[in-house]
FIROZA-755612 format. One record per residue (C-alpha): x negated, y, z. Coordinates in steps of 0.02 Angstrom, whole numbers, padded with zeros to 5 digits, always signed. Layout:
BEGIN
XYZ
...
This chain:
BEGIN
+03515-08915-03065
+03653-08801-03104
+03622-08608-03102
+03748-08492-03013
+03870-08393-03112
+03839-08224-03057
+04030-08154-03073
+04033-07996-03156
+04222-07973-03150
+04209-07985-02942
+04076-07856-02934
+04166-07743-03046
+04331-07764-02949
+04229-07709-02798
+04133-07579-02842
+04287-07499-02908
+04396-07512-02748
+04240-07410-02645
+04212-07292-02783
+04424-07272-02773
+04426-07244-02582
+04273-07111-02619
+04386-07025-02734
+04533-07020-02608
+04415-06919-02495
+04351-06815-02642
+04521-06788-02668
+04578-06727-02501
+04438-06603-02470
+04427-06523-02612
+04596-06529-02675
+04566-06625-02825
+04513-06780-02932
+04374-06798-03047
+04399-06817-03232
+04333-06909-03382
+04356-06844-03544
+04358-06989-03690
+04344-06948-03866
+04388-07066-04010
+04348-07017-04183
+04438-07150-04299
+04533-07297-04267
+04385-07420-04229
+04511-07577-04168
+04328-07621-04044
+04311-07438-03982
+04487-07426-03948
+04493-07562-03849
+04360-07504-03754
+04448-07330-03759
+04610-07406-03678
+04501-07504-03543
+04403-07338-03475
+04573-07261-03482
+04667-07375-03377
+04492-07399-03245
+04498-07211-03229
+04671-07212-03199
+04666-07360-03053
+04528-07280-02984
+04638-07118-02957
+04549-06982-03056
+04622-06892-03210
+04585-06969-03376
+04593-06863-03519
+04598-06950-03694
+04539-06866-03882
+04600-06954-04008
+04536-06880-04184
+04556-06917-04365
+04408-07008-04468
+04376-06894-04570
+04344-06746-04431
+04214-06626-04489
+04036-06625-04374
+04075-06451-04324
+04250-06470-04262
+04197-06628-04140
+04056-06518-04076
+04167-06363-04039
+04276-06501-03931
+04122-06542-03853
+04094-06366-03798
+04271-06354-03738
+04233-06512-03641
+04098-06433-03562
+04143-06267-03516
+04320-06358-03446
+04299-06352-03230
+04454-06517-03231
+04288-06616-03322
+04175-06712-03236
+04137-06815-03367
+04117-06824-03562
+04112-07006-03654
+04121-06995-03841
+04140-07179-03909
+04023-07232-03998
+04013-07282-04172
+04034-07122-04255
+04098-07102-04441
+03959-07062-04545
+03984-06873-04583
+03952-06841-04369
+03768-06851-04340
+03812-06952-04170
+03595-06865-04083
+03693-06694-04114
+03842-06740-04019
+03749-06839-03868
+03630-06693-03857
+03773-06569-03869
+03883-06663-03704
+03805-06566-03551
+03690-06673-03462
+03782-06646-03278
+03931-06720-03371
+03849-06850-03489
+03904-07014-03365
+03853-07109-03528
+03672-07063-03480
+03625-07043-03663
+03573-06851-03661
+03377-06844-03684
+03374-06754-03517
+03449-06907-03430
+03342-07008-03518
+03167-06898-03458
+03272-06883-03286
+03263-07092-03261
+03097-07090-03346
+02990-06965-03242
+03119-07038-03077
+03212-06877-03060
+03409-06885-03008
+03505-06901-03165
+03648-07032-03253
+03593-07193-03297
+03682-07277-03459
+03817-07395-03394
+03750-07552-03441
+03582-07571-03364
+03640-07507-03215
+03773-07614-03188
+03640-07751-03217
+03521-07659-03086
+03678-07697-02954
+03698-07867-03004
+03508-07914-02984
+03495-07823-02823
+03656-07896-02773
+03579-08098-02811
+03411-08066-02765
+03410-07925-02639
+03222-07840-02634
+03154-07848-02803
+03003-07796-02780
+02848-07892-02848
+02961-07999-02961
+02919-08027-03131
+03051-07958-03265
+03067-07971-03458
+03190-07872-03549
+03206-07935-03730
+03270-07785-03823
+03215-07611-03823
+03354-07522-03872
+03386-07318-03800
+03569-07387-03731
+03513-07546-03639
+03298-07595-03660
+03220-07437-03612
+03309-07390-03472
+03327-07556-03389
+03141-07571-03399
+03126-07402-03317
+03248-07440-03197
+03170-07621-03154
+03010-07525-03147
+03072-07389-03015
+03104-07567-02883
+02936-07609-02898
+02968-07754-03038
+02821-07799-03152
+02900-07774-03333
+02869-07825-03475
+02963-07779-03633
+02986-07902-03781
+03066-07891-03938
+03055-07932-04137
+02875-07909-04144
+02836-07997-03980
+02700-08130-04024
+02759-08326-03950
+02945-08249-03866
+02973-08399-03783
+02811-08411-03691
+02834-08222-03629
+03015-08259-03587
+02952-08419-03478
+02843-08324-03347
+02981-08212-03294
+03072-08216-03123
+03222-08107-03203
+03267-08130-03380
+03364-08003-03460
+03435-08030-03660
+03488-07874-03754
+03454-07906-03929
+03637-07944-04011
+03572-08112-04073
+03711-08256-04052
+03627-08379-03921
+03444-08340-03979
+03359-08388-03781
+03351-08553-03765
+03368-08657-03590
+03172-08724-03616
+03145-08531-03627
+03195-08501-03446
+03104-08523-03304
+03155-08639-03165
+03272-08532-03039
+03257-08378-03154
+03382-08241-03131
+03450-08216-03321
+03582-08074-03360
+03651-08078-03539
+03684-07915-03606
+03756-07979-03773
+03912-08005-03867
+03941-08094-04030
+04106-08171-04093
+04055-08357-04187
+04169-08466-04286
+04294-08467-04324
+04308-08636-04283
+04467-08655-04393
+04572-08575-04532
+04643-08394-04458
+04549-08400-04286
+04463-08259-04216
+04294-08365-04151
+04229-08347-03978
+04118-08230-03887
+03967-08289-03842
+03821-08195-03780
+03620-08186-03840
+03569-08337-03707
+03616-08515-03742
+03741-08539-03591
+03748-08710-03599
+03557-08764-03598
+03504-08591-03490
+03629-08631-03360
+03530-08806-03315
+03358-08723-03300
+03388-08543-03200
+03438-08516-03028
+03599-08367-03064
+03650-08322-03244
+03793-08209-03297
+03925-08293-03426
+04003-08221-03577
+04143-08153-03557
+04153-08091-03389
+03983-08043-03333
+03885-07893-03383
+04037-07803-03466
+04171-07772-03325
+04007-07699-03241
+03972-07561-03393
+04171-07503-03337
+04134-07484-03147
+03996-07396-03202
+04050-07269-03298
+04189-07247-03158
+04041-07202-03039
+03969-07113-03129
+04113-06985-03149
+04142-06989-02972
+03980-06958-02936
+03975-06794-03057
+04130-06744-02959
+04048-06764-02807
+03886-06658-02839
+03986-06522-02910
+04094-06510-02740
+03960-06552-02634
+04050-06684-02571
+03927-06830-02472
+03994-06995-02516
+03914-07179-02471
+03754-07199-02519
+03805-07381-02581
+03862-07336-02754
């Protein structure tokens, strides 16, 4: 048996053309296209990658993307006033501020400070108490993009057993809530959790969020499980000067024998978190101008 690669960089691709075609009607009846403000404090070389990437998605997609690009060493206060500018700014739909932050910027001030109509991260605490009492509000990127996949693999997921092995705020938490809202049975694992391996094996969907390099074993997984890896961890190098490889927190190899779909690293969950983030600015957009759009985003 050989599991299914569930193709991340497909589902992106497509959930970005119908979120583009949205904006094209957004665009004609109200005369303009939504916006997502980036800010990068520092010269991470990761979060500028990542920068770049939501830049050029935003761009293909046919909004506006506006880029902040600020020193290191930028006081607490001065990010925060940009903040408020961000918010009080009708071209902005949308307000991402990469994360890490240098350690003078208390990063809860600045999540807490990003308008929660505009916070397409999902990381406000009203977002969060939004998805956790089932009220409309933005999801972080991440878990939903695995929502889509799931429901895109299995279809109806209700009465399916589901382990999430992490409880982060960014990916655990809300995945459980949002596994929770289709009627999964969820169970949340981590550190602490007594005999892992045991918990992870009675699970119909397997999710791995932890950051640990290959940590879930194949004899882990349940026979025709659904697994989604949410990590990614450069090993190696494997020789003098090389960067390593990526490899996610499931053992591809082994795991990929046992369950029925499983996403790779690269290419699965992360081209997702983009699409995301990309509908999630169109959808501000979309609620400020009243504007209906397909109910399939």
């Amino acid at each position: 048996m050989s599991a299914r690669r569930i193709d991340g960089k497909a589902a992106a691709l497509d959930l970005r053309q119908r979120v583009a075609g949205e904006v094209a009607k957004l665009r004609s009846a109200s005369g303009r296209a939504p916006g997502l403000a980036v800010v990068l404090v520092g010269e991470d070389p990761a979060s500028a990658v990542y920068v770049r990437a939501k830049g050029k998605a935003t761009i293909e997609a046919g909004m506006e993307s506006f880029e902040h690009q600020l020193p290191a060493d930028t006081p607490e206060a001065d990010l925060l006033d940009l903040v408020d500018r961000l918010n009080a700014d009708p071209a902005v739909d949308g307000i991402l501020v990469q994360l890490p932050l240098p350690p003078q910027i208390d990063a809860n001030k600045v999540i807490t400070r990003i308008d929660p109509d505009k916070d397409v991260d999902g990381f406000n605490p009203v977002n969060a108490g939004r998805l956790a009492i089932g009220l409309h509000g933005f999801v972080p990127c991440t878990p939903l993009g695995c929502l889509k996949m799931l429901r895109a693999e299995l279809g109806d997921l209700s009465g399916r057993s589901a382990v999430v092995i992490g409880r982060s705020n960014i990916v655990g938490k809300p995945l459980a809530l949002l596994l929770l809202s289709d009627n999964c049975t969820v169970t949340i694992a981590h550190s602490r959790t007594r005999d892992l391996p045991a918990v992870v094996r009675r699970a119909d969907i397997v999710v791995a969020a932890v950051g640990r390099a290959e940590m879930v074993k194949g004899d882990w997984i349940k026979p025709g499980a659904c697994v989604i890896d949410v990590g990614i961890n450069r090993v190696g190098p494997v020789e003098p000067g090389a960067k390593g490889r990526l490899v996610g927190d499931v053992d591809f190899a082994s795991a990929s024998e046992v369950a029925g779909a499983i996403t790779p690293v690269p290419g699965g969950v992360g081209p997702m978190t983009i699409a995301c983030l990309i509908r999630n600015t169109f959808v501000s957009a979309a609620r400020r101008e009243d504007f209906r759009y397909g109910k399939d985003l």
